[in-house]
N, C-alpha and C positions, 0 to 999 in steps of 0.2 A: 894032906890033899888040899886042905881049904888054903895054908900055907901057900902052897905054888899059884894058887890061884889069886891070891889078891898078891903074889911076885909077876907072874904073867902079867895083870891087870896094871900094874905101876909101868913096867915095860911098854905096856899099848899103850899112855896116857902120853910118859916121854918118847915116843915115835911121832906120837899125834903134833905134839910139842913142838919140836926137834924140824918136821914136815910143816906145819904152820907156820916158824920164826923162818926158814928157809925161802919161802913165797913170799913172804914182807916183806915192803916195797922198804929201801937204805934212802936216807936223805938225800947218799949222792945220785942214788936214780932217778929222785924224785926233782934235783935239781937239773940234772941232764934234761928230762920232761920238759920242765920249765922252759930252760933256754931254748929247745927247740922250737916249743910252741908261740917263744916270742920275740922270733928272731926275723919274724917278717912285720911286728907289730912297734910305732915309732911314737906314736899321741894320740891324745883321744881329750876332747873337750867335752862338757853337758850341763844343761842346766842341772842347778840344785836345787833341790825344796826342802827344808825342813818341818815337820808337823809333829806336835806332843805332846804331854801332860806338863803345862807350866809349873803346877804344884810342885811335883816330883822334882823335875828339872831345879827350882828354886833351890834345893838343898844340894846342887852339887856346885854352885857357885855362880859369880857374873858372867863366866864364860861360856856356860850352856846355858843361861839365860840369855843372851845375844847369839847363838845358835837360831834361835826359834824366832827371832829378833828379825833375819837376816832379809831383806831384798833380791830380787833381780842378783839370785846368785849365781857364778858361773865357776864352774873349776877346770881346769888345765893341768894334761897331767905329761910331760915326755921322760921318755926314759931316757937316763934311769935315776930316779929320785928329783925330779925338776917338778915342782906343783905351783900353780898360782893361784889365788883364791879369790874373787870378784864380787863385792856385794854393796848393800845398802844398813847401814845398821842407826834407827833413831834418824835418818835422813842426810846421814856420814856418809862418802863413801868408805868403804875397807879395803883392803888390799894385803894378802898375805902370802909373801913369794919365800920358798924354800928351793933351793939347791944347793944340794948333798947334805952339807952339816949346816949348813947357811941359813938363816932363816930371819926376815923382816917383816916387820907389820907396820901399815898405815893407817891409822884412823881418823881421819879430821887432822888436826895439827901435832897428831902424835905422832911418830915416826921412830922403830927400832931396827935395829940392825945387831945379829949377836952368831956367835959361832956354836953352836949347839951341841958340838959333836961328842962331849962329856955328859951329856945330861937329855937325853935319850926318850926320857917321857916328855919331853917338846916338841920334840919334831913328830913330823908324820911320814910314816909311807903306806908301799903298795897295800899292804893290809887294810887302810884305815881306807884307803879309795877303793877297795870292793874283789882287790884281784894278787895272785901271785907276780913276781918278779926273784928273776935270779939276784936281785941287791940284797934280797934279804939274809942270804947266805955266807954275805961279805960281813953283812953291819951285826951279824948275830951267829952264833952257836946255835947250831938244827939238831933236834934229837929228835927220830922217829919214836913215842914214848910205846903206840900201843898199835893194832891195827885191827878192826873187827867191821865185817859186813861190807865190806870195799872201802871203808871211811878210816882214816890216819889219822890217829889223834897225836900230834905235832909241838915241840916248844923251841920257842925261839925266844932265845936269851942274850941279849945285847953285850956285844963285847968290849966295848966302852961303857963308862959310867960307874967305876971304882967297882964297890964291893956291893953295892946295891945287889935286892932278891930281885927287883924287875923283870917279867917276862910276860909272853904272850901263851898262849894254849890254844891252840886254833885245832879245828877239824875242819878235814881236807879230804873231797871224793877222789880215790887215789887213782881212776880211769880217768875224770873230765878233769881235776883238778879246781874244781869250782872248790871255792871258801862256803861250808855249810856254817859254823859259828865259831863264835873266839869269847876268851875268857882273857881280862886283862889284868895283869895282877902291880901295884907298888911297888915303890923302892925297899919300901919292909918286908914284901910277899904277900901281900894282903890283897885279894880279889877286889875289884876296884868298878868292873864294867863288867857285859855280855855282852853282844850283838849278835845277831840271826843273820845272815847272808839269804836274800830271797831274788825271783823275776834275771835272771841272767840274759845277758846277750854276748854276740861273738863280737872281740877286737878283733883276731881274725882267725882264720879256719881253726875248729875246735879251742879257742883260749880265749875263756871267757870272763867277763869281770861281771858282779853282781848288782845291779841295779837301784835294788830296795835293800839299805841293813838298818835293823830296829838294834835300838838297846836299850837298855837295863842296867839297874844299878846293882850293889852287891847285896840287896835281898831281894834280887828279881823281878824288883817295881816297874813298869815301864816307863823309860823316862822319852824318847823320842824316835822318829823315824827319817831318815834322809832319803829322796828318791833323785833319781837322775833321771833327765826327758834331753831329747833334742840329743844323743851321743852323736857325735861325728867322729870320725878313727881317720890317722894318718891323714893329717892335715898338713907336714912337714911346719911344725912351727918354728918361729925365729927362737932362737935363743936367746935374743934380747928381752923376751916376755919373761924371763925368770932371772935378768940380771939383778942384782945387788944394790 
């Protein structure tokens, strides 16, 4: 008797199973979503602020130390993968324009120009600017890993950039599709970043991009906070703002 009962019991667990993996939401659903929701939406410009613990910050390099550095910053973003970056650093101006694998910086008399598309922990996209975009789906391998409480715990693993472990870990409200946080991991695999996605607003009906994302290094330190004010959406901007 006890036998059939904990046979019955393994039965009710894989139904539960079985009925649970069935309602979980497939990447390509979740990319279908995507497209829809942002197939009315074209740019979106805002100021940026950065604010943070310089100490912490110090130890991840020169580069998030002129983060916090930054001036009268401005970012621009069109789809899809077009960003420009506007600032003051040290009384420089800056200038950081990517399209697609493209990506150039100006700083005072420095000026690069490089094709990135190998090398994946350089460049940036929609993730890093607060929102989903169906590119990411191109530029990466989606695996829905897990799904619990309406929230998709999500990897996206870059399909260029050789053998590298690099990936992203992000959780994802699988109704609004807002970015709740991300986990960023190395070329070795090695956890590397956090952020919190927080303050949303709409680009347009229900597709939202997050406003305030805090992060954190890989034992949880806080190291800074970026916020966005002044969003303006579908501004039809030139193309020329993210020439080469």
């Amino acid at each position: 008797m006890r036998k059939i009962c904990f046979v019955i019991l393994i039965l009710i667990l894989i139904l539960i199973s079985v009925s649970l993996s069935a309602n979980a939401i497939t990447s390509n659903e979740m990319l279908n979503k995507v497209k829809n929701l942002e197939a009315n939406f074209t740019d979106f410009s805002a100021t940026v602020k950065g604010t943070g613990d310089p100490g912490t910050v110090k130890n991840q390099g020169n580069r998030y130390e002129d983060i916090l550095q930054v001036k009268d910053g401005t970012i621009k973003y069109k789809k899809h993968n077009m960003i420009r970056i506007d600032g003051k650093i040290q009384g420089l101006k800056g200038i950081v324009v990517q399209n697609g694998y493209w990506v150039k910086m100006q700083i005072g008399i420095m000026n690069m120009k490089r094709n990135q598309q190998n090398d994946p922990g350089k460049r940036q996209n929609s993730l890093d600017m607060g929102m989903l975009s169906s590119i990411l789906w191109k530029d990466n391998k989606v695996v829905i890993m897990s799904e619990s409480n309406g929230v998709a715990k999500v990897k996206f693993t870059p399909v260029y950039g050789g053998d590298e472990k690099r990936c992203d870990i992000v959780w994802i409200d699988v109704d609004s599709l807002k970015l709740v946080k991300r986990e960023k991991y190395n070329y070795e695999g090695k956890l590397k970043k956090r952020f919190e996605y927080k303050e949303y607003k709409e680009l347009t009906s229900n597709y939202y991009i997050a406003t305030k994302t805090m992060a954190y290094d890989e034992k949880n330190k806080y190291l800074a906070t970026a916020n966005y004010s002044n969003l303006k959406i579908n501004q039809k901007m030139d193309d020329k703002l993210f020439k080469m």
